[in-house]
C-alpha positions as CSV (number, residue, x, y, z in Angstrom):
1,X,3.7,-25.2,-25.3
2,X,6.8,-26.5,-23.5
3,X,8.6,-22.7,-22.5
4,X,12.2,-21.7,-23.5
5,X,15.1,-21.4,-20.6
6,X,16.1,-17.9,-20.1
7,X,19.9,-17.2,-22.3
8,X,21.3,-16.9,-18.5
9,X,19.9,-19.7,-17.1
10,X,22.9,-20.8,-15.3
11,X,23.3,-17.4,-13.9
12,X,19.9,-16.9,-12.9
13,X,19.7,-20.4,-10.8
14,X,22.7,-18.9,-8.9
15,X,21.3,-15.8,-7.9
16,X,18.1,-17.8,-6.7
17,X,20.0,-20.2,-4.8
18,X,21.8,-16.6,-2.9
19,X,18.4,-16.2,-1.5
20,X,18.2,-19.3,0.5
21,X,14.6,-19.2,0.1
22,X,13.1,-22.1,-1.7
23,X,11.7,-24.7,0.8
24,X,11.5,-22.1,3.4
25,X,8.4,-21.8,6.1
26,X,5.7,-19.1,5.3
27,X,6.7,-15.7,6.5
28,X,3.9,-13.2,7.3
29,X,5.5,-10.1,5.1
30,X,5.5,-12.0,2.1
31,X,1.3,-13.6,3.1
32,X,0.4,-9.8,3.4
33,X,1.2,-8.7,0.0
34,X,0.3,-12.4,-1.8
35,X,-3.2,-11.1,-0.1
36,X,-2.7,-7.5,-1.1
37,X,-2.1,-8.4,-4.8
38,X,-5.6,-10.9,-5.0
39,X,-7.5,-8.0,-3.2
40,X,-6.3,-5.6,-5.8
41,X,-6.9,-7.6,-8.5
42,X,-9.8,-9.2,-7.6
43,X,-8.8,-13.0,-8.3
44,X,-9.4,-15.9,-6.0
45,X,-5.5,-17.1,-6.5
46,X,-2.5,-15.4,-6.4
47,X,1.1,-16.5,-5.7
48,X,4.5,-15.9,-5.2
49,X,6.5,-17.9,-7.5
50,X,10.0,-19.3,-7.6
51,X,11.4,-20.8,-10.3
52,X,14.5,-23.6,-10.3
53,X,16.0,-26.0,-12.4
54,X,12.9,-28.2,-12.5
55,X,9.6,-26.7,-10.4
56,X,7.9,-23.8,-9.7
57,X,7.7,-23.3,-6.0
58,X,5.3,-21.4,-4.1
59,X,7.0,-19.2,-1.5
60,X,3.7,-17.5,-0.3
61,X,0.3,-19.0,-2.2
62,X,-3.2,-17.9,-1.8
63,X,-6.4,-20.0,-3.4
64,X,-4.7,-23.4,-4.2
65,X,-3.3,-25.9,-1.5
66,X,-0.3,-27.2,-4.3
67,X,3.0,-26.0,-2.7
68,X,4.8,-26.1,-6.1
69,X,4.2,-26.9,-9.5
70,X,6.8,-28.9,-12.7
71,X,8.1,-25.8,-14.5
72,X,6.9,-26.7,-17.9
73,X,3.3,-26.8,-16.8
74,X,3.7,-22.8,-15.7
75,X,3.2,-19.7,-16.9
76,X,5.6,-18.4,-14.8
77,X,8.4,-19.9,-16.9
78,X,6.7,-17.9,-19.9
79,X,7.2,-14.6,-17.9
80,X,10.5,-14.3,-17.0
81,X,11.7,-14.8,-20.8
82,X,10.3,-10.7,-20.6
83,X,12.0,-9.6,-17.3
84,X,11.0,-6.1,-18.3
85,X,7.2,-6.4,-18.2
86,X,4.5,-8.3,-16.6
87,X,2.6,-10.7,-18.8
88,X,-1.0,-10.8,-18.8
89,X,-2.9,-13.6,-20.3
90,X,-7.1,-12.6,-20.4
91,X,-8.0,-15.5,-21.5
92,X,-5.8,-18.7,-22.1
93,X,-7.9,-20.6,-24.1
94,X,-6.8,-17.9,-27.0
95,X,-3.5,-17.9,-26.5
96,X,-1.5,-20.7,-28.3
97,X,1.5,-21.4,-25.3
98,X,-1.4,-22.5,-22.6
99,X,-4.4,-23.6,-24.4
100,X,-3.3,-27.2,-24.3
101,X,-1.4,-26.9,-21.0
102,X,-3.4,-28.9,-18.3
103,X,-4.2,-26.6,-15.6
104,X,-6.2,-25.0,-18.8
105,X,-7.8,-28.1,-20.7
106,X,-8.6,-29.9,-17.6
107,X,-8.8,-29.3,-13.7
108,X,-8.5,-26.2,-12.1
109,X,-9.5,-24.9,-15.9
110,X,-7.2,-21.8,-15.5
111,X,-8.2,-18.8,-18.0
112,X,-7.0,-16.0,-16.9
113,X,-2.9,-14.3,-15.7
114,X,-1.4,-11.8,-14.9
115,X,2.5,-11.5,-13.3
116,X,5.0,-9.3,-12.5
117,X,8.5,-11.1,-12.8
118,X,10.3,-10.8,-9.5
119,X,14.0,-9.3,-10.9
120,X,17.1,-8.8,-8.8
121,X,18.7,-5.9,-8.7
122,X,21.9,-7.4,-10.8
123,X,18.6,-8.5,-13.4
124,X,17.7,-12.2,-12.6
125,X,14.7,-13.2,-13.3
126,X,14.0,-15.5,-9.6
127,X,9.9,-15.8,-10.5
128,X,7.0,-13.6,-10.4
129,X,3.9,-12.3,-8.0
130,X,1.4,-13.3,-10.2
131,X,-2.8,-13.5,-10.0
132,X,-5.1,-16.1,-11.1
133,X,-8.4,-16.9,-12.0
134,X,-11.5,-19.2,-13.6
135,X,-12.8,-16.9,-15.8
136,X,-11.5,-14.4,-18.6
137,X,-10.4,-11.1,-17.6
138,X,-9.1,-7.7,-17.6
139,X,-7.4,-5.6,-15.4
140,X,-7.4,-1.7,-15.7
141,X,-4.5,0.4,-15.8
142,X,-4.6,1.2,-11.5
143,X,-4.5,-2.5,-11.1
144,X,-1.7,-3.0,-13.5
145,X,0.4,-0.8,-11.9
146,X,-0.4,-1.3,-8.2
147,X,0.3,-5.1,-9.1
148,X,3.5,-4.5,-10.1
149,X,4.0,-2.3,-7.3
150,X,3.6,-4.9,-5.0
151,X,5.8,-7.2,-6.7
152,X,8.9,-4.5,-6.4
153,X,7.5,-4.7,-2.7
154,X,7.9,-8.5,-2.8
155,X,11.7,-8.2,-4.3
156,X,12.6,-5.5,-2.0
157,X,11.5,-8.3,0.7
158,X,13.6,-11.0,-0.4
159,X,16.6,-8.3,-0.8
160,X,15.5,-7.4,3.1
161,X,15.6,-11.3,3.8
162,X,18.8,-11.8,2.7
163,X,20.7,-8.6,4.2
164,X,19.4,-9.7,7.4
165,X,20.5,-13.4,6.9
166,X,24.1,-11.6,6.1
167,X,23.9,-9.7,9.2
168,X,22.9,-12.4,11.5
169,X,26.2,-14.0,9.6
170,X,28.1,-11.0,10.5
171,X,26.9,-11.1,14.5
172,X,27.6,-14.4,14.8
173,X,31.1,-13.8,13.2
174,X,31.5,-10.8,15.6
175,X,30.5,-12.9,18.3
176,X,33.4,-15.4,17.3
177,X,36.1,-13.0,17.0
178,X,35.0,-11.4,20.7
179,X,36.1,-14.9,22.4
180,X,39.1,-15.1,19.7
181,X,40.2,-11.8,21.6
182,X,40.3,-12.8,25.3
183,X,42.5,-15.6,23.8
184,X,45.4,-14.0,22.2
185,X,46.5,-10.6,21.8
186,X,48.4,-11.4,18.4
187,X,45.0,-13.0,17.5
188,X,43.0,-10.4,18.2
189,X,45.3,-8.0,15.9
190,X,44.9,-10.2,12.7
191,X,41.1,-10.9,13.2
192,X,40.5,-7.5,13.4
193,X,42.7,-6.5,10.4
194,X,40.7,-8.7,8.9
195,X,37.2,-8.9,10.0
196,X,34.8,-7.4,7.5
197,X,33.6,-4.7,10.8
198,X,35.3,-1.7,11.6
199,X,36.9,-1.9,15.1
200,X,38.4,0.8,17.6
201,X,39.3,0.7,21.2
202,X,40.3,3.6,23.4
203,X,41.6,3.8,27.0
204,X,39.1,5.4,29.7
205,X,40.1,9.2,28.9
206,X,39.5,8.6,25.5
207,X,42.5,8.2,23.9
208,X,42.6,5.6,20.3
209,X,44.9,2.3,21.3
210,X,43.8,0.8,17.8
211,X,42.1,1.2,14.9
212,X,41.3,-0.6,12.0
213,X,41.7,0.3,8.5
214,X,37.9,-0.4,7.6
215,X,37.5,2.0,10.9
216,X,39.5,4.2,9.4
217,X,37.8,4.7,6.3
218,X,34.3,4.8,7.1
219,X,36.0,7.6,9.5
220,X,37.6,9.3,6.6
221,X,40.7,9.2,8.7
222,X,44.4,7.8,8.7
223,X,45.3,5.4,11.3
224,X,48.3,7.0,12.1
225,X,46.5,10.4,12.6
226,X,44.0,9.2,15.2
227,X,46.0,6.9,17.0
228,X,47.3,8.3,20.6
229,X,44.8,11.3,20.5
230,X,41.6,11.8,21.8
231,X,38.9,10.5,19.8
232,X,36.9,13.7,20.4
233,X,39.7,15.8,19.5
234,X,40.5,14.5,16.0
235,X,36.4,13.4,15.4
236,X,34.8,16.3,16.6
237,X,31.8,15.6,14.5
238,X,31.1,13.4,16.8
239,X,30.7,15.9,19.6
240,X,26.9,16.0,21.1
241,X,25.8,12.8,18.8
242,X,24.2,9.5,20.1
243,X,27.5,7.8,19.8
244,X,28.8,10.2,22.3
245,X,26.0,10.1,24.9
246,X,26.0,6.4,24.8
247,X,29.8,6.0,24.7
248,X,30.2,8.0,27.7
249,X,27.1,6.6,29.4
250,X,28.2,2.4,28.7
251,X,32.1,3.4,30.5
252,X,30.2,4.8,33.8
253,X,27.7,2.1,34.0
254,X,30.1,-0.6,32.7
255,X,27.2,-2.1,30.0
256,X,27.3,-3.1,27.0
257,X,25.6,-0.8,24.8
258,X,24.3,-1.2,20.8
259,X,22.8,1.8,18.8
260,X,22.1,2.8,14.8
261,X,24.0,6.3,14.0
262,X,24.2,8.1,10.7
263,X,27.7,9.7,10.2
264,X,27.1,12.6,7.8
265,X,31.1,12.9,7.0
266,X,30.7,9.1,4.7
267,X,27.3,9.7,4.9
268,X,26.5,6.0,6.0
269,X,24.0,3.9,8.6
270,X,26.1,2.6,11.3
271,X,24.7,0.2,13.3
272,X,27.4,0.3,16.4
273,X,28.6,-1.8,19.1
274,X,30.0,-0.4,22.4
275,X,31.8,-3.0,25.0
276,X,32.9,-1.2,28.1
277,X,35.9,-2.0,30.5
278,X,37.6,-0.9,33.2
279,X,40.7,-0.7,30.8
280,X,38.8,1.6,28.3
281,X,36.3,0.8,25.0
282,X,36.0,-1.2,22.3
283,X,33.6,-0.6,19.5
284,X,32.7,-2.4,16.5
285,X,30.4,-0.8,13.7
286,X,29.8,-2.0,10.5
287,X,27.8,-0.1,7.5
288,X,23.8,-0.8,7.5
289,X,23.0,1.6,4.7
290,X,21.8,-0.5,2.2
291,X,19.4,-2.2,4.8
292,X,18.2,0.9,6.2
293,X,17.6,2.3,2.2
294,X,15.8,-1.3,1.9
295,X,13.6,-0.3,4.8
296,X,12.8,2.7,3.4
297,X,11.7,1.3,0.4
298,X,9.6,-0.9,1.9
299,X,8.0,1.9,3.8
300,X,7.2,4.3,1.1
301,X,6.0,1.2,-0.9
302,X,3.9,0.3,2.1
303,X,2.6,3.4,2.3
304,X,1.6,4.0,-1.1
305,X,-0.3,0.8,-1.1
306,X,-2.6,1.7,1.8
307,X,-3.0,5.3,0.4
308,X,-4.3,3.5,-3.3
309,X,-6.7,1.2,-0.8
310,X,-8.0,4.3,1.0
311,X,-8.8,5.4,-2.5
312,X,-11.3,2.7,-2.5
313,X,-13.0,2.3,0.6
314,X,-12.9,3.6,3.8
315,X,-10.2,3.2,6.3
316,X,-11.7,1.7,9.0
317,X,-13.5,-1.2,6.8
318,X,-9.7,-1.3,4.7
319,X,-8.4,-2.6,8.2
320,X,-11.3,-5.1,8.9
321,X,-10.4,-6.6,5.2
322,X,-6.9,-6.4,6.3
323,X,-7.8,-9.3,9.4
324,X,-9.4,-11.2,6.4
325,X,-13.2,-10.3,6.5
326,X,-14.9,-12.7,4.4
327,X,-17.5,-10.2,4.0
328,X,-18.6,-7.3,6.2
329,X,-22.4,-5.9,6.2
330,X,-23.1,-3.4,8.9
331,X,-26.8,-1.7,10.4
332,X,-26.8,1.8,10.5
333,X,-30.6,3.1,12.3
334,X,-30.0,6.4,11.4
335,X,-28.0,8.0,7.9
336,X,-28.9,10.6,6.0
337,X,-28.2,9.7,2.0
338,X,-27.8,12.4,-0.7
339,X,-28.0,11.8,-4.9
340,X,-27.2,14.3,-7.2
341,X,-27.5,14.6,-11.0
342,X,-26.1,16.9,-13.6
343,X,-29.1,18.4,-15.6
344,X,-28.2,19.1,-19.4
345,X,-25.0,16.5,-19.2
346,X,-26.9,14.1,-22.0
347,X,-27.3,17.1,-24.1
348,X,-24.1,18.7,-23.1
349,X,-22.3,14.6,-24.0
350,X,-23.7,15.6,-27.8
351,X,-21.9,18.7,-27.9
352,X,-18.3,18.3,-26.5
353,X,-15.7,15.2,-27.1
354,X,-15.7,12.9,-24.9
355,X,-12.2,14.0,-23.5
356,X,-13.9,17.7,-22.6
357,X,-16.6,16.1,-21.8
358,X,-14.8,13.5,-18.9
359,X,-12.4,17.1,-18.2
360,X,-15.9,18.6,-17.0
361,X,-17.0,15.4,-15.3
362,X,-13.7,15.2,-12.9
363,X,-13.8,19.4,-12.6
364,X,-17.1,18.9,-10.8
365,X,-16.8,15.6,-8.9
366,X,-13.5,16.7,-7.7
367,X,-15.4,19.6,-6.0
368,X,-17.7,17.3,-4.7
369,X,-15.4,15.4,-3.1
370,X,-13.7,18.2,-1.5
371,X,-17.0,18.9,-0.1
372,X,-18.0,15.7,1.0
373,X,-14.6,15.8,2.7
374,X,-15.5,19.0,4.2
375,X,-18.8,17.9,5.5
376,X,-17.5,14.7,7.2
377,X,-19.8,13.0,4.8
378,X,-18.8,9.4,2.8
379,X,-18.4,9.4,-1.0
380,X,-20.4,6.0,-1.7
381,X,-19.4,6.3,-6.1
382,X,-20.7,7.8,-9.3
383,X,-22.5,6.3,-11.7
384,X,-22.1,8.4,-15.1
385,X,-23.3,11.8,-14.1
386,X,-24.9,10.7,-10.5
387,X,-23.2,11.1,-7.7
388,X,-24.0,9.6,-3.9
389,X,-23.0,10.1,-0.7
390,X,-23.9,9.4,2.7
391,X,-23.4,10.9,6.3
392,X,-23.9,8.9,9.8
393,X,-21.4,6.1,8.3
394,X,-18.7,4.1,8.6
395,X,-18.6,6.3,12.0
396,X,-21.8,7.0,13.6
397,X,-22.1,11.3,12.9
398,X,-24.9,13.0,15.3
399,X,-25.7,16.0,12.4
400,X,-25.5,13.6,9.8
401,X,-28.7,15.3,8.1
402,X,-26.9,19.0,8.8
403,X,-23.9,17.8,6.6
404,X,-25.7,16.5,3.9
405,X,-28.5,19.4,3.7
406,X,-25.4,21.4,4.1
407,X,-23.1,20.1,1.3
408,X,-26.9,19.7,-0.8
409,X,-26.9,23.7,-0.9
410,X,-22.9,24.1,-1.6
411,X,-23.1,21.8,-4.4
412,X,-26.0,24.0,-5.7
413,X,-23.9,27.2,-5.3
414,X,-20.8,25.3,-6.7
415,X,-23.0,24.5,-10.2
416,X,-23.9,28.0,-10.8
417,X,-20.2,29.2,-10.4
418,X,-19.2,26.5,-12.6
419,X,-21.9,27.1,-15.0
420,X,-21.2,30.9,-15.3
421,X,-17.4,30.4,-15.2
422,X,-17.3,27.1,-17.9
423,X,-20.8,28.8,-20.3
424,X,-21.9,25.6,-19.7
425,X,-25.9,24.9,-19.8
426,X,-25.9,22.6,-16.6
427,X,-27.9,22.3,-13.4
428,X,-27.6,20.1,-10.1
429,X,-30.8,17.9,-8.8
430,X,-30.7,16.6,-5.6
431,X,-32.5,14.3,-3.5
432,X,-32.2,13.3,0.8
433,X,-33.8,10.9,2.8
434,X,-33.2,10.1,6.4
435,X,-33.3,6.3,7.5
436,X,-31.5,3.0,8.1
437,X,-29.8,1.4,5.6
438,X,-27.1,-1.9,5.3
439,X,-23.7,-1.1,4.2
440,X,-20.6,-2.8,3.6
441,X,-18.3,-5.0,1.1
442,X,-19.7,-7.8,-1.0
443,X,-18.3,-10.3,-3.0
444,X,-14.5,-11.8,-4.2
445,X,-13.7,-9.3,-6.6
446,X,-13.3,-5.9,-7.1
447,X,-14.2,-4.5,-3.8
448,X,-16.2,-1.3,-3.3
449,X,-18.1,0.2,0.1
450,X,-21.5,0.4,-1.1
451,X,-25.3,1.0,0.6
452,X,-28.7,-1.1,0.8
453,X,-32.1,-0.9,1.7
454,X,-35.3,1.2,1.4
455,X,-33.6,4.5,2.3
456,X,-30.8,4.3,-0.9
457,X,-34.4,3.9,-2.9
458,X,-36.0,6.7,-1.9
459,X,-33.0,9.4,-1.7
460,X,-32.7,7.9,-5.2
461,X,-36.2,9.0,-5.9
462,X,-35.9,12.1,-4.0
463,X,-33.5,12.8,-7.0
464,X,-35.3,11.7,-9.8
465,X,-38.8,13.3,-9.4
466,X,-37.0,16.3,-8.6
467,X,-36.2,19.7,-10.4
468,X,-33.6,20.9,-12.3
469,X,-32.0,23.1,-9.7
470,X,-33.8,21.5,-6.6
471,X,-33.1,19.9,-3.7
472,X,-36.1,17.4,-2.5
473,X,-36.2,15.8,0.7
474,X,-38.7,14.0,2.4
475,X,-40.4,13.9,5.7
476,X,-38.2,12.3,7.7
477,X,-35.0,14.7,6.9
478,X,-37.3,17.6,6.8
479,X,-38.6,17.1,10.9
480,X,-34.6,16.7,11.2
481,X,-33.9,20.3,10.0
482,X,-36.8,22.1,10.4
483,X,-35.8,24.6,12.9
484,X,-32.5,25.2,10.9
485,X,-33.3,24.9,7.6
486,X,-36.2,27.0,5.2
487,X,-38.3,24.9,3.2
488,X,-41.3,24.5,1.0
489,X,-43.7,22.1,0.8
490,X,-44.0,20.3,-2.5
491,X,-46.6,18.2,-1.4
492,X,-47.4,14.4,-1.9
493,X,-45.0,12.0,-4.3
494,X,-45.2,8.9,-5.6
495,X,-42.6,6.4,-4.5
496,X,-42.5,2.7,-5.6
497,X,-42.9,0.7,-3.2
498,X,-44.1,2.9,-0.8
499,X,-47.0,4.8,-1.8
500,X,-47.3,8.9,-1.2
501,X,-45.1,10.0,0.4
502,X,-44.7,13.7,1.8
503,X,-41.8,16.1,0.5
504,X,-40.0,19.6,0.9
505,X,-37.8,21.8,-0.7
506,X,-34.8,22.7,0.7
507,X,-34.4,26.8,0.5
508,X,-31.4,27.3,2.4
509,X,-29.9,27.9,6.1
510,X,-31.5,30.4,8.8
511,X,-29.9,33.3,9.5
């Protein structure tokens, strides 16, 4: 299906073509979040997409070597008929606008899309950042919403792009009128009056020999009331500021001198140029607020996006998928790795809703987690009522088997408190083992830090052949806390795989 054209088509075109974007080289900032968006999503494609007259172009692409597309073959056009939402297509073979579209019925067989529409803030429509992929899907609700996060990070780029296009155009306009100036002293006057800067010059003691009148209203000030006098006499705000230091410090050196200052009085960003002379100063300043909010922005969007990552998977494997790790499988010799389960929760699941029931869930993980935090131990996941963590890993950790046998009794203290505080029926079993395992990140989609190998088997075990209120651990972690620890023997245990195997349980901590 051939889409419509937005009502403000016209409109729209011209507040694209005020970027000065399309047909423009590949700029990191925008490759960082085109990356950021298939990570979270988990596609193989995803792209920043501008829309014209006649194409879709491809300002920053990832999974396709096309650097633009006709418009009525995208379902890019589709999504920015609904400015106001991102469209999400799981599966475009059901969905009468695409199923006959080519890039569905025949190669690259597209099924799946999802886009946030890339609005200005005056609300054009210029495109979307939008995710791809071969296969039906669906995204949860934290995808969703840290997609179009990333896509108000991609038009608070382009806004960033274009103020500092218009201050380049603004230097280089400066720049002009500063030669303009050593020509002609009438010159000078009109240029000034008219420049879209604020200008001021002083004599060396300080004294205003003009101003103005953009100077004189980001100073809040009338010309006639400043000129003649002492700028630190009628601006004493300015008294002990950066302006000052540097003012003072480019008329003794005789150097040129530029500098950002927020004056609270019009409660702007001032970005500031100081030209020294043996005559006296001029300054030219111009307002830089919006680019410094824009930066801000960008900063706290930034940041909110690493802290959803870090929510994910550790942060020193985050930064090696940052540099575009492929895949990343580390040897660890020696980690200690813990499972737990909740005792009662299937018969507890038949008693509660399912709300209560997931309340309870997240009351006791969320302890768990603080602990494992405490403990310097790594939360792997949970898996229904399991949980599993691991110490010695991403960074080597010496006690690793302390912390978990640690944590292993807290959790057990943290149950009963629960238990008698919530009259809930429930118990913890636990299960350590001590050994090497393989851990890292797999795969294209849907990223998590997870653990291999014989020793995630047997703490499993550990776990399973355990009881209610235990913690079992076998030989290996028991030599490691032996002379810190008291335990029982429970004597020989069936593992698969591995035979009999040796195990303790863990009482508690010496004195």
């Amino acid at each position: 299906m051939v889409p419509a054209r937005p009502e403000n088509e016209g409109d729209r075109l011209t507040a694209l073509k005020r970027y000065e974007i399309l047909d423009s080289a590949a700029e990191e900032e925008f490759d960082d979040l085109v990356r950021l968006a298939s990570y979270i999503c988990g596609t193989p494609i995803a792209l920043i997409s501008l829309t014209d007259s006649h194409r879709q172009w491809f300002k920053s692409k990832l999974g396709t070597p096309l650097p633009e597309l006709p418009r009525e073959m995208t379902f890019c056009s589709h999504a920015i008929l609904e400015p106001m939402q991102p469209m999400v297509v799981q599966d475009a073979l059901d969905d009468d606008r695409f199923a006959d579209n080519p890039l569905v019925s025949n190669d690259p067989n597209l099924r799946f899309y999802a886009g946030h529409p890339l609005v200005t803030p005056d609300g054009y429509p210029l495109g979307t950042l939008c995710v791809m992929d071969y296969i039906p899907r669906h995204l949860n609700s934290a995808q969703l919403e840290a997609l179009q996060m990333v896509g108000r990070c991609v038009m608070t780029q382009m806004e960033l792009r274009l103020n500092l296009k218009r201050l380049e155009h603004q230097r280089t306009q400066q720049q002009e009128t500063e030669a303009k100036l050593r020509a002609s002293d009438q010159q000078v006057v009109n240029l000034l009056e008219h420049m879209t800067d604020a200008f001021l010059a002083t004599d060396r003691q300080g004294h205003f020999s003009y101003i103005n009148q953009e100077a004189a209203t980001i100073l809040q000030r009338e010309k006639h009331l400043l000129l003649g006098h002492v700028i630190w006499d009628v601006l004493p705000e300015l008294i002990g500021s950066t302006f000052e230091q540097k003012f003072r410090w480019a008329l003794a050196h005789q150097t040129n001198v530029v500098l950002e200052e927020f004056y609270k009085p019009s409660n702007r960003w001032l970005e500031v140029r100081i030209f020294p002379s043996y005559d006296g100063v001029s300054v030219f300043f111009h307002d830089i607020t919006t680019r410094k909010n824009t930066e801000v922005a960008l900063r706290l969007a930034q940041e909110k996006s690493d802290r959803l990552l870090l929510n994910i998977i550790p942060q020193s494997i985050a930064e090696r998928l940052k540099q575009n790790s492929a895949a990343i499988a580390d040897d660890f010799e020696d980690v200690t790795v813990l499972f737990a389960d909740i005792v009662g929760f299937t018969e507890l699941s038949s008693q509660v809703s399912p709300i209560k029931l997931v309340g309870l869930l997240n009351q006791i993980f969320s302890v768990f987690d603080r602990l494992a935090e405490q403990h310097g131990l790594e939360k792997i996941k949970t898996i229904g009522d399991a949980y599993m963590v691991a110490g010695g890993l991403p960074e080597p950790q010496p006690n690793h088997a302390e912390a978990a046998a640690r944590m292993a009794l807290d959790m057990q203290q943290e149950i009963i408190q629960f238990t008698a505080r919530e009259n809930q029926p429930i118990a913890l079993r636990i299960g350590l083992h001590t050994g090497p395992v393989v851990a890292g990140v797999i795969g294209s989609r849907k990223f998590s830090y997870d653990l291999w190998g014989d020793t995630v088997n047997i703490a499993s075990r550990m776990e399973s052949c355990g009881v209610s209120g235990g913690i079992q651990v076998t030989d290996s972690t028991y030599e490691r806390l032996r002379d810190q620890y008291w335990f029982e023997p429970r004597g020989m245990v069936s593992v698969k795989g591995k035979g009999e195997m040796m195990t303790y349980w863990l009482k508690g901590a010496m004195p």
